[in-house]
Backbone bond lengths (Angstrom), bond angles and torsions (degrees), N, CA, C in turn:
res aa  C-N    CA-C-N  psi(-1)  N-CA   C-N-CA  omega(-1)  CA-C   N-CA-C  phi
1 X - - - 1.464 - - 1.530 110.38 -
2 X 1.608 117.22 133.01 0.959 99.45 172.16 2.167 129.19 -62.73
3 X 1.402 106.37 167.43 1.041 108.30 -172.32 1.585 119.96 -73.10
4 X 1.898 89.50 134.53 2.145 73.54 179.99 1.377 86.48 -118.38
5 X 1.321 115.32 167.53 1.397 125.04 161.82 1.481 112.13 -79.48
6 X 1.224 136.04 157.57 1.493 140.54 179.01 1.306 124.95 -44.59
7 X 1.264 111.43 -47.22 1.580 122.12 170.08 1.444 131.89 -67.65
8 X 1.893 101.84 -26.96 1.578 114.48 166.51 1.573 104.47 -89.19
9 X 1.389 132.98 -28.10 1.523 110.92 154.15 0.876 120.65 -45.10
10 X 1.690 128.80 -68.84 1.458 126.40 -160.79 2.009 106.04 -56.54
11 X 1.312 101.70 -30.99 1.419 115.58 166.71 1.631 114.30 -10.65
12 X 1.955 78.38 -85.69 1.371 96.10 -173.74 1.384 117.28 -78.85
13 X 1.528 131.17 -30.37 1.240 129.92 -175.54 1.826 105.11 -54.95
14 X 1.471 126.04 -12.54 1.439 114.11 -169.97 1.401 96.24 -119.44
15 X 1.584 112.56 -12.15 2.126 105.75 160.01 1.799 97.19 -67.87
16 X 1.475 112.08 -37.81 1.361 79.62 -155.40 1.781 114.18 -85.44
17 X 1.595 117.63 -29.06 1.139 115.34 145.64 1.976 126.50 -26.22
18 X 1.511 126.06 -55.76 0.705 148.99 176.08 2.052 106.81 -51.53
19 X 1.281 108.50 -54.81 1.199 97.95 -178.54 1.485 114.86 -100.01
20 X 1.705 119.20 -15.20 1.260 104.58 151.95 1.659 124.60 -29.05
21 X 1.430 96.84 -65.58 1.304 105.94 -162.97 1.772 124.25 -71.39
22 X 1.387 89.32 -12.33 2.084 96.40 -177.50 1.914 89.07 -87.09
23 X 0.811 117.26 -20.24 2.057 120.57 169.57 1.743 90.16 -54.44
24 X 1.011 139.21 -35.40 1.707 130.75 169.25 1.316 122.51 -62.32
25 X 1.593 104.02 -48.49 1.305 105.40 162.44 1.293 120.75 -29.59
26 X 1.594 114.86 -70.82 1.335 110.54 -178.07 1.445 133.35 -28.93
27 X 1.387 96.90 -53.50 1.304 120.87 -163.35 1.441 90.61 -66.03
28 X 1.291 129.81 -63.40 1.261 141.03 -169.90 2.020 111.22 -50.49
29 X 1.183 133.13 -15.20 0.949 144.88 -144.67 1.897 91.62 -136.23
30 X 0.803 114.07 -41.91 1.888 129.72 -174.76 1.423 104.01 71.03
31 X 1.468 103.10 53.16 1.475 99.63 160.04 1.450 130.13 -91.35
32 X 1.423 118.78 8.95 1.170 131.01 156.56 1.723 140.26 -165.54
33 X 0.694 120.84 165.53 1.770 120.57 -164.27 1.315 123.61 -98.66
34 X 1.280 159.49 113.53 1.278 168.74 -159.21 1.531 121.47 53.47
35 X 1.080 107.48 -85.88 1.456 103.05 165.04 1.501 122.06 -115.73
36 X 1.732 102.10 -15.81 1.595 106.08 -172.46 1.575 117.94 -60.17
37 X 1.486 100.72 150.45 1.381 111.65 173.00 1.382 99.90 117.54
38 X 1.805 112.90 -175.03 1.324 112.99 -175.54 1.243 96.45 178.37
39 X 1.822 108.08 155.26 1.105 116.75 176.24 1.371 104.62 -141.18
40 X 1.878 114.46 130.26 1.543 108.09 169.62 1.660 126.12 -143.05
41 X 1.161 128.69 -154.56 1.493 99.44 -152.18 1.892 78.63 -160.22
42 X 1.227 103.98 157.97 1.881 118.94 159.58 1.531 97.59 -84.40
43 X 1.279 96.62 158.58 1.789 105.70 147.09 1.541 100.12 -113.05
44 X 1.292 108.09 141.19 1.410 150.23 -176.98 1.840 103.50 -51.26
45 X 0.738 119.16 98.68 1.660 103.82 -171.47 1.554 124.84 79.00
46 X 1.499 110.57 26.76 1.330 98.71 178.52 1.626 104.76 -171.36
47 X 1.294 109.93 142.21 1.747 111.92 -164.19 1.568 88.77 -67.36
48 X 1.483 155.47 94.19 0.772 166.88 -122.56 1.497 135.81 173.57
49 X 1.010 130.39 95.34 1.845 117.97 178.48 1.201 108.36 -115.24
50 X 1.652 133.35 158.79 1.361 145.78 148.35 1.638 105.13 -101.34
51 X 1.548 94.59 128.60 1.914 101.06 176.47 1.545 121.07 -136.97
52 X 1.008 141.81 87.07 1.921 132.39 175.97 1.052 92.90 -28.64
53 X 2.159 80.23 132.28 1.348 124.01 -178.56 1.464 108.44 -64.29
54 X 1.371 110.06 169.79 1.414 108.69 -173.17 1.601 120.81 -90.06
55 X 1.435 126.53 133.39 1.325 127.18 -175.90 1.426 102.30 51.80
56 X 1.414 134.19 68.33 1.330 141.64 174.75 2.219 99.20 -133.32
57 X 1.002 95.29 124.37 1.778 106.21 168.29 1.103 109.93 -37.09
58 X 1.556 111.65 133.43 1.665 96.08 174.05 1.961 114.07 -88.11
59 X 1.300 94.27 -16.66 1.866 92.40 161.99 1.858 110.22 -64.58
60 X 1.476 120.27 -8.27 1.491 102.89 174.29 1.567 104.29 -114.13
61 X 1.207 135.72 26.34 1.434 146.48 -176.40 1.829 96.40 -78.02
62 X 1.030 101.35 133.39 1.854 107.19 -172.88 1.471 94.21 -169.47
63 X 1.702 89.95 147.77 1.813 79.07 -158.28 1.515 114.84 -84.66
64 X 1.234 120.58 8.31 1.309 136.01 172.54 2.421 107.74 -78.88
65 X 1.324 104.60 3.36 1.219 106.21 -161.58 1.713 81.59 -138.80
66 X 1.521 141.93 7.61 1.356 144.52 150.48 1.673 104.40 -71.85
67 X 1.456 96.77 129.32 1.810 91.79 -167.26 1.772 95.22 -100.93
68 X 1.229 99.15 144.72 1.479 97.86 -176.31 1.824 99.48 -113.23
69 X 1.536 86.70 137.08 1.584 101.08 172.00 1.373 139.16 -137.30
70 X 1.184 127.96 -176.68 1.627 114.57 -174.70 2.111 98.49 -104.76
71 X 0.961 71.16 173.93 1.828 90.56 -160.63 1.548 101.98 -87.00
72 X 1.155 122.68 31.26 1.297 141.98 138.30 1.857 130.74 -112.97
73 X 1.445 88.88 5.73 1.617 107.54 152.28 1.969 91.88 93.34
74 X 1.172 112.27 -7.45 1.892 125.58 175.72 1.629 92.10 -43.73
75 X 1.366 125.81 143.96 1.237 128.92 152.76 2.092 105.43 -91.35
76 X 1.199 99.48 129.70 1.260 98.45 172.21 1.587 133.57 -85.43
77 X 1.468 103.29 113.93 1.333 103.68 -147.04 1.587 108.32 -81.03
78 X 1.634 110.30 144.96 1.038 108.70 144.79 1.675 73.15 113.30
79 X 1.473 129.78 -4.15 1.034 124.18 177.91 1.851 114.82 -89.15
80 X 1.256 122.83 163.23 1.481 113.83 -160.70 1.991 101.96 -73.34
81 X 0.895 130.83 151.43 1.629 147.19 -167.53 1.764 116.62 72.11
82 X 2.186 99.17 -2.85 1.813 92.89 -165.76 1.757 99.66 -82.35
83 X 1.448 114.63 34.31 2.087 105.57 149.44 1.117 104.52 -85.69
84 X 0.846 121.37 -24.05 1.796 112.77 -162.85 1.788 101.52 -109.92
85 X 1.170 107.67 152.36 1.728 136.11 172.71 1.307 115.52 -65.39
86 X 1.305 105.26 110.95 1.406 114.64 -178.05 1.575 117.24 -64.34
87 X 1.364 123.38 -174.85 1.188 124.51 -163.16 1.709 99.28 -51.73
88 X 1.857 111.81 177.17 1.674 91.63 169.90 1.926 90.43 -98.53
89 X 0.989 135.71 9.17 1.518 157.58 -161.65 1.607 94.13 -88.97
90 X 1.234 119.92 -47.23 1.789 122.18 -151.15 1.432 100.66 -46.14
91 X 1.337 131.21 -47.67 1.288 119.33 -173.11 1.677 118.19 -64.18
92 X 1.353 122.28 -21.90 1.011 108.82 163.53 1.454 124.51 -81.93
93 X 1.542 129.53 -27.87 0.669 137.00 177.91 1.405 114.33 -46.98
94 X 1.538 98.03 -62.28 1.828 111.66 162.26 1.346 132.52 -45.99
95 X 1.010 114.03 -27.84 1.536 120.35 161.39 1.520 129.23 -55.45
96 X 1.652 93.27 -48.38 1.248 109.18 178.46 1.962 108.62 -67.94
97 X 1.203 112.71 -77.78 1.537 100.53 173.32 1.378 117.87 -39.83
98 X 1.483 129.80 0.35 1.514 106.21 -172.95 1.389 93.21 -97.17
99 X 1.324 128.47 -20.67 1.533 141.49 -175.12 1.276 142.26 -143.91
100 X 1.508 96.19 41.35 1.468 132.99 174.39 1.633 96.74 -147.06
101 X 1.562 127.97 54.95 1.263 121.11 174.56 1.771 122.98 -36.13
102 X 1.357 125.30 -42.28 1.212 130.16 178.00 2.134 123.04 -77.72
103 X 1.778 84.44 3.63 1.743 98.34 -170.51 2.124 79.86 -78.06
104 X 1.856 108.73 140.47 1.265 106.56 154.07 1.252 107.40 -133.95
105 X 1.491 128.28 17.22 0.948 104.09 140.47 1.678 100.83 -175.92
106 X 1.519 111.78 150.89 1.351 133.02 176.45 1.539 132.98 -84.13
107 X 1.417 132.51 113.37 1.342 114.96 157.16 1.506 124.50 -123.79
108 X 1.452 116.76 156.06 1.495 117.81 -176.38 1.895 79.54 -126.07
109 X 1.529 78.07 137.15 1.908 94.20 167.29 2.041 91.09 -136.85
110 X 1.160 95.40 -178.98 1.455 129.21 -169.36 1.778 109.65 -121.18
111 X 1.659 107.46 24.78 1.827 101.67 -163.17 1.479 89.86 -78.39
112 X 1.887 89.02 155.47 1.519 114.79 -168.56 1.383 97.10 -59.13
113 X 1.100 157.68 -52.24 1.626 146.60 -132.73 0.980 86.00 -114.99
114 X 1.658 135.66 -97.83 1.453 125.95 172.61 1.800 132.12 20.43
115 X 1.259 101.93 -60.39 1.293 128.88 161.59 1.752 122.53 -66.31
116 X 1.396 106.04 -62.64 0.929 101.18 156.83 1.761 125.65 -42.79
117 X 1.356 124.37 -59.08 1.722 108.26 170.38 1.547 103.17 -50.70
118 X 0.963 126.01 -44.24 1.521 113.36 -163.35 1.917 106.49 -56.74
119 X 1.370 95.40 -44.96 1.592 95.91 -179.77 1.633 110.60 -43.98
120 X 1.261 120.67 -47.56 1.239 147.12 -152.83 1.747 92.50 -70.97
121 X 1.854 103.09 -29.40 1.636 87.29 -139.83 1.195 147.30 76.59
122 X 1.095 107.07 16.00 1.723 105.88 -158.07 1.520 91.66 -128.16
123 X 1.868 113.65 155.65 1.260 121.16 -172.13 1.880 85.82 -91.59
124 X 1.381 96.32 164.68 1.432 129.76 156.71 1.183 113.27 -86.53
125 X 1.730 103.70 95.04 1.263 130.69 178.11 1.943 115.43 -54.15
126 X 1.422 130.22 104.78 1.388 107.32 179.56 1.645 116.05 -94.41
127 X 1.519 78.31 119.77 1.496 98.94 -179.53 1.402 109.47 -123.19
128 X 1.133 139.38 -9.22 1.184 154.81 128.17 1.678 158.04 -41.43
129 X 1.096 125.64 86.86 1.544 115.77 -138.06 2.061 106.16 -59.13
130 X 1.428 112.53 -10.80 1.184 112.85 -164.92 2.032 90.39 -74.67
131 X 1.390 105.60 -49.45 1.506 96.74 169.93 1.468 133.29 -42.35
132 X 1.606 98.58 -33.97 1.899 90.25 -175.93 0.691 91.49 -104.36
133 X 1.772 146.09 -17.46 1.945 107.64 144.88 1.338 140.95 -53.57
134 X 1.218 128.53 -34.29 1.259 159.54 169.56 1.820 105.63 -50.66
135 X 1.387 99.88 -89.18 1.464 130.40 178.80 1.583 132.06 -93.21
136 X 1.398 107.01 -4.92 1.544 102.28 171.07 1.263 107.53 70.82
137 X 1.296 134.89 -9.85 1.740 115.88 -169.50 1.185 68.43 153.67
138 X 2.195 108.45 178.66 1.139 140.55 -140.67 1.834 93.02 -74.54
139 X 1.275 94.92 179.81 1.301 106.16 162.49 2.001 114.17 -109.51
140 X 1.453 110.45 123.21 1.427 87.24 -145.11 1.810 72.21 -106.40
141 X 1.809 95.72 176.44 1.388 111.23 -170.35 1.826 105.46 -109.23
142 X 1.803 93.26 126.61 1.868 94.91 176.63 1.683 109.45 -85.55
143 X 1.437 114.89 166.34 1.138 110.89 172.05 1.368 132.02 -75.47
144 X 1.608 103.03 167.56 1.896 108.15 -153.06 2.082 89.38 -67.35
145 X 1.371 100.89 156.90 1.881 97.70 -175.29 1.382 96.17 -163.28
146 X 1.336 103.68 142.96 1.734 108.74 -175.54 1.715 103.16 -82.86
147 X 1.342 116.48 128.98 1.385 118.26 163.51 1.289 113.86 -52.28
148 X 1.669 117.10 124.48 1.586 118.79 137.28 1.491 89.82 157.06
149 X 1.130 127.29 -51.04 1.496 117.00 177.12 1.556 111.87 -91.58
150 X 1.455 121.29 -163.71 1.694 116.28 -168.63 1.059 124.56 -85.18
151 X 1.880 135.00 -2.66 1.115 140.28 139.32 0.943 120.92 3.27
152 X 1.774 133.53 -58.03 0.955 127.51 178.21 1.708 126.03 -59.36
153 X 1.517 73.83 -51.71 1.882 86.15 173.30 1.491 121.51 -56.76
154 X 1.617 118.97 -36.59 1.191 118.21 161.05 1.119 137.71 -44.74
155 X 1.684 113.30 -34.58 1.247 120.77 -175.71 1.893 107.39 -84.64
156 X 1.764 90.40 -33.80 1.769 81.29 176.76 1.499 125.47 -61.78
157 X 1.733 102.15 -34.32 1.328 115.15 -163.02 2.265 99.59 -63.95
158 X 1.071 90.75 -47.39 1.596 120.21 -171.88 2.003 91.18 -52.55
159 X 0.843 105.47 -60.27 1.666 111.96 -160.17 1.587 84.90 -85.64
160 X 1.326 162.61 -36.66 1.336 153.59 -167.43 1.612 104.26 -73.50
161 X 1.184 97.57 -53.76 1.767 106.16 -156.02 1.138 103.89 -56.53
162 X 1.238 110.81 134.97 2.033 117.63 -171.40 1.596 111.67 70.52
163 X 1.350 120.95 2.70 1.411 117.77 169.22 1.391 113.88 -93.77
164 X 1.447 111.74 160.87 1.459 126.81 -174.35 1.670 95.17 -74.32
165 X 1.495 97.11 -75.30 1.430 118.28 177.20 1.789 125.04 -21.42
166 X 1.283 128.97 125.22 1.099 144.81 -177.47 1.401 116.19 -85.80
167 X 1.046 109.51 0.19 1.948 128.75 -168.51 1.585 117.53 -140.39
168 X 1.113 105.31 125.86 1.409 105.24 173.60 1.918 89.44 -119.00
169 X 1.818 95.60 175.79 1.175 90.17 -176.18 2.201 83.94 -154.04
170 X 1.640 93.63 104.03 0.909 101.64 -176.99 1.360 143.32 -102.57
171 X 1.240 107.29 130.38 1.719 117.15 -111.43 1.702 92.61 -63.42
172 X 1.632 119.14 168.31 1.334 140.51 -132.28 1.701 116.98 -8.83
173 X 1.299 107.53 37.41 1.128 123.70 170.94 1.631 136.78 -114.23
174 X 1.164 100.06 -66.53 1.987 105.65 152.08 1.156 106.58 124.64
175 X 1.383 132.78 169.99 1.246 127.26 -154.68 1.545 143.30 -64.84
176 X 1.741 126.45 139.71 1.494 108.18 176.89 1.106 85.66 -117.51
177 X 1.791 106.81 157.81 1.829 107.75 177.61 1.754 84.00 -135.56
178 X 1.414 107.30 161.88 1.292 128.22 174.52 1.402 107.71 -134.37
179 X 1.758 108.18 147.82 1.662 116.66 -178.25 1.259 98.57 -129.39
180 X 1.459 95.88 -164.79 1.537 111.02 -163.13 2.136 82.20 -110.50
181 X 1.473 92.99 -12.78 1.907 87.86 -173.09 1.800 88.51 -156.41
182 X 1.634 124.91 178.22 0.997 100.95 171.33 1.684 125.76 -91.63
183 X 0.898 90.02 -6.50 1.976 94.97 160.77 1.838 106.92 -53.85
184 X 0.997 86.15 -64.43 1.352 93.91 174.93 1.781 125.20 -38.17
185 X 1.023 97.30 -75.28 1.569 98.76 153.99 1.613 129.24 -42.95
186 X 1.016 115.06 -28.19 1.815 131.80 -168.80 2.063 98.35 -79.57
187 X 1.549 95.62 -52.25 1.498 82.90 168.89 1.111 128.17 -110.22
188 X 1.285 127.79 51.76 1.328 166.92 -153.06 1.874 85.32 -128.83
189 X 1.144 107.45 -85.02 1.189 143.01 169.56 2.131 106.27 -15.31
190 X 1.441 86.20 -76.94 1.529 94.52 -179.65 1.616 104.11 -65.89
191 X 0.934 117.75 -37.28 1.640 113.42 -164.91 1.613 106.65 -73.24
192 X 1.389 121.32 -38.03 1.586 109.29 156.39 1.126 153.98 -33.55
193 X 1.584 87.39 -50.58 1.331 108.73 152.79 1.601 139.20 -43.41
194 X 1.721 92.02 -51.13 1.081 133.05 -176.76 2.066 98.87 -42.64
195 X 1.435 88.22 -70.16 1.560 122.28 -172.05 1.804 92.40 -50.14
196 X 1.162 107.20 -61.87 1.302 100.36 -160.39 1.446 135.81 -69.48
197 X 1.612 89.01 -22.61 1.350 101.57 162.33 1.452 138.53 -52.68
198 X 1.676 98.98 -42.33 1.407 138.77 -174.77 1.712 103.41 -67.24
199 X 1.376 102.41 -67.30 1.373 97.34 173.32 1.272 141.69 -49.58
200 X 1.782 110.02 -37.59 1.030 139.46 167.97 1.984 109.08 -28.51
201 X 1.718 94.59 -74.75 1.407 118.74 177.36 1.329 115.96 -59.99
202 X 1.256 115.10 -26.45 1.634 111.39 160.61 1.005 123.55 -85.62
203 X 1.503 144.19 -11.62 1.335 157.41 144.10 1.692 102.03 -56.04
204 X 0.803 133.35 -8.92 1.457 139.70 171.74 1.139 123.01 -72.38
205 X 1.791 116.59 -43.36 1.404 148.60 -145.73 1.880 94.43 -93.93
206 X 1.040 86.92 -52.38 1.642 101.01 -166.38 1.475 119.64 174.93
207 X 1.524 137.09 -160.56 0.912 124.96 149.49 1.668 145.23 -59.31
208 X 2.069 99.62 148.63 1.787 86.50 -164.34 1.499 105.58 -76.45
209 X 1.139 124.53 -178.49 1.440 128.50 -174.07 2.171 103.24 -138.69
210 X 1.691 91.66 95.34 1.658 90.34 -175.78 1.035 124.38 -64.70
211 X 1.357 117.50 149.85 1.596 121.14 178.96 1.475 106.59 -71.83
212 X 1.524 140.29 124.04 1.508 135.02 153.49 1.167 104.81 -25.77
213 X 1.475 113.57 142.26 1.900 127.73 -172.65 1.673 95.48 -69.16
214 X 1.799 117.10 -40.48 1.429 111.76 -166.03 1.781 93.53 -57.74
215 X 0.979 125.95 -64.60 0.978 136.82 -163.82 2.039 123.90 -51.27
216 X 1.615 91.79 -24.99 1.083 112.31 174.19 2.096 117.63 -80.88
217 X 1.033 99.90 -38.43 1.395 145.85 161.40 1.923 98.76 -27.64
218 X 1.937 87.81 -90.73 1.364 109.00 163.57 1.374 128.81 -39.31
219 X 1.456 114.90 -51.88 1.683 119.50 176.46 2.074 108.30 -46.39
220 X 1.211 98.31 -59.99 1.164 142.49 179.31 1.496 117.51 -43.88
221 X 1.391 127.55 -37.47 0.980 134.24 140.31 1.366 148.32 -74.33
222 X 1.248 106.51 -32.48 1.802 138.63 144.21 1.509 114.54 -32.63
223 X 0.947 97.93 -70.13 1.687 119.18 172.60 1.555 116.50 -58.22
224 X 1.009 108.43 -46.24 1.862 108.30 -176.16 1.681 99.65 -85.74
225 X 1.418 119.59 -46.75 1.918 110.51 -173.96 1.034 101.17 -88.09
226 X 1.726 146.66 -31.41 1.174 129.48 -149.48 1.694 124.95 -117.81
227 X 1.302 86.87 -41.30 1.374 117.72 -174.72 2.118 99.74 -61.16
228 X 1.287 102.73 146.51 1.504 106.80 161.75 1.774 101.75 88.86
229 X 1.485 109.20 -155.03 1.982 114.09 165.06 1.611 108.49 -109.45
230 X 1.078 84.96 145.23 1.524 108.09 168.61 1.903 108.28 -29.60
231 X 1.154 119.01 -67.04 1.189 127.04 170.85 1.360 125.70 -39.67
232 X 1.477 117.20 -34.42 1.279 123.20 -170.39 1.874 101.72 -46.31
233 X 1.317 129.00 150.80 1.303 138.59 -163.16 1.859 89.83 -87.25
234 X 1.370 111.66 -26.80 1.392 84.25 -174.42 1.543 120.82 -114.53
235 X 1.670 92.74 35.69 1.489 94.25 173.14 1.861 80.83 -106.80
């Protein structure tokens, strides 16, 4: 394995604990089905990611079985989970931390509605005040991209940069969210869902009714400086 210094072990040994365990979330939330989806994380001081292995149970996810890699999507060998195949996602994932320096952490889920807009193509209209707390404005849609190389990531990086929004939803594919850590990203994650569901069923009713941008603006700022504790990572 290559060499870490003491402080970038303990680093990663508490990303990968850390994103083992937000892989429950999912499950816990039903943002995705058998094995699909993924959750991954930076290490703190070091060109570095932790990502779930590929097509592995999420009842056998342990953070000794989180494969850690370099930010050119390399599994680092000789490190504990590098026998097995990392996510089939990692390259996008990797894309994104190499050029989203402040991204710490990434998730792709498979949620029913979420997906559903993506099929559609269509952005997530905010008409909803939980969105312009959340997301600042809509949830907009990246372009369609074949899984396995950074395509994907291109399209997230491309459709994120200069956006409010923490979620893209890429198109007939379904959602990626980005954090400031991977918690961060995780309810990023659920709250899309959240949104999309909601909207969905009100798009049912009749027409949506948009929130004014000032007003969206306002929510939006409330929510990110004020709202929550002082401590929270993303105030």
């Amino acid at each position: 394995m290559t060499h870490l210094n003491a402080s970038i072990e303990e680093a990663v040994d508490e990303v990968r604990s850390e994103v083992a365990a937000l892989h429950a979330e999912l499950v816990r939330y039903g943002l995705v089905a058998w094995t699909a989806g993924n959750v991954s994380g930076r290490v703190p001081g070091a060109d570095l990611f932790v990502i779930k292995p590929s097509g592995v149970s999420y009842d056998e996810l342990t953070p000794e079985s989180m494969i850690l890699c370099e930010l050119d999507g390399t599994v680092v060998p000789g490190s504990p989970g590098s026998e097995r195949s990392p996510s089939s996602d990692t390259a996008a994932h990797a894309y994104v931390y190499r050029h989203m320096p402040w991204v710490g952490g990434v998730v792709h889920t498979h949620s029913t509605y979420a997906v559903a807009w993506s099929a559609r193509s269509e952005e997530i209209p905010c008409v909803i005040t939980a969105m312009a707390d959340e997301f600042g404005g809509p949830i907009p849609v990246g372009p369609f991209a074949i899984i396995g190389d950074d395509s994907i990531g291109r399209g997230i990086v491309e459709t994120l940069t200069g956006h409010r929004s923490r979620a893209v939803l890429m198109r007939n594919h379904g959602p990626f969210t980005i954090g400031v850590n991977p918690k961060d990203a995780v309810k990023a994650a659920v709250m899309v869902e959240d949104v999309a569901r909601t909207v969905h069923v009100a798009a049912q009713a009749g027409p949506l009714v948009p929130i004014p941008q000032d007003a969206i603006d306002a929510l939006y700022d409330r929510y990110q400086n004020v709202y929550g504790q002082a401590e929270d990572p993303r105030r």
